[in-house]
N, C-alpha and C positions, 0 to 999 in steps of 0.2 A: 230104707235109709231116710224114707221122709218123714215117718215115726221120731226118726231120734233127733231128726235137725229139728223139730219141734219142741220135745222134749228138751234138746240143750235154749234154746231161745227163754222157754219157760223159765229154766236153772238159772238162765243169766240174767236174765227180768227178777225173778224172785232174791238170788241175793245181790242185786242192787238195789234193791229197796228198802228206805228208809219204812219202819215198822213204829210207830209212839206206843204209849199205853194204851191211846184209844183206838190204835188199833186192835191192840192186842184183846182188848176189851170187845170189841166187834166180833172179833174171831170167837171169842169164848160162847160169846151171847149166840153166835148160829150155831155152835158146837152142840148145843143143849137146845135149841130151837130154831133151826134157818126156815119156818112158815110163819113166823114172828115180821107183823110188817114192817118196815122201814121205820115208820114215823116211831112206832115203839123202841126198835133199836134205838134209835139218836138221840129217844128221852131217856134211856140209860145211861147213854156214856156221853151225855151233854152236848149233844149237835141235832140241828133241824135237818129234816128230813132229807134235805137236797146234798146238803155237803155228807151226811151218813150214805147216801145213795152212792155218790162220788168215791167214797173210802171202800166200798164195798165192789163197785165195778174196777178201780184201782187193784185190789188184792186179787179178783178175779184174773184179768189181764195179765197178773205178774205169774199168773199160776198156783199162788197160797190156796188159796179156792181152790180146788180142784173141778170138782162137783157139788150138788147138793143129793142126796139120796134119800130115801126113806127107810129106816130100819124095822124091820118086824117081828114081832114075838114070834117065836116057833111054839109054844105052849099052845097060844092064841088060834094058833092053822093045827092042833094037835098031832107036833112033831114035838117028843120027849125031849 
């Protein structure tokens, strides 16, 4: 049960959360690169480093974020 009182906390953080463009922009930018440092995200979506840092520990928190993972080729480790 303490699994899912977590999980509901997550649900109810995430949709109370106000989300902008830049954030949405943030999300996209670690979609495709979350080992992208900070200061590089914020020179994308027009924020210094500190307030990107802030939007990123924010989205975290609420649970958007989930994790950050690393995906691998299966070719690459010669799994067809």
């Amino acid at each position: 049960a303490g699994a899912l009182a977590i999980l509901q906390v997550h649900a109810q953080k995430a949709a109370s959360m106000k989300m902008d463009q830049t954030d949405r922009k943030i999300l996209a930018i670690l979609q495709e690169d979350a080992t992208l440092p900070v200061a590089d995200i914020g020179a994308r979506v027009g924020l210094s480093p500190t307030p990107c840092w802030r939007r990123i520990q924010k989205l975290r928190a609420a649970g958007v974020i989930e994790r950050t993972v690393a995906l691998v080729d299966p070719r690459a480790l010669g799994l067809g």
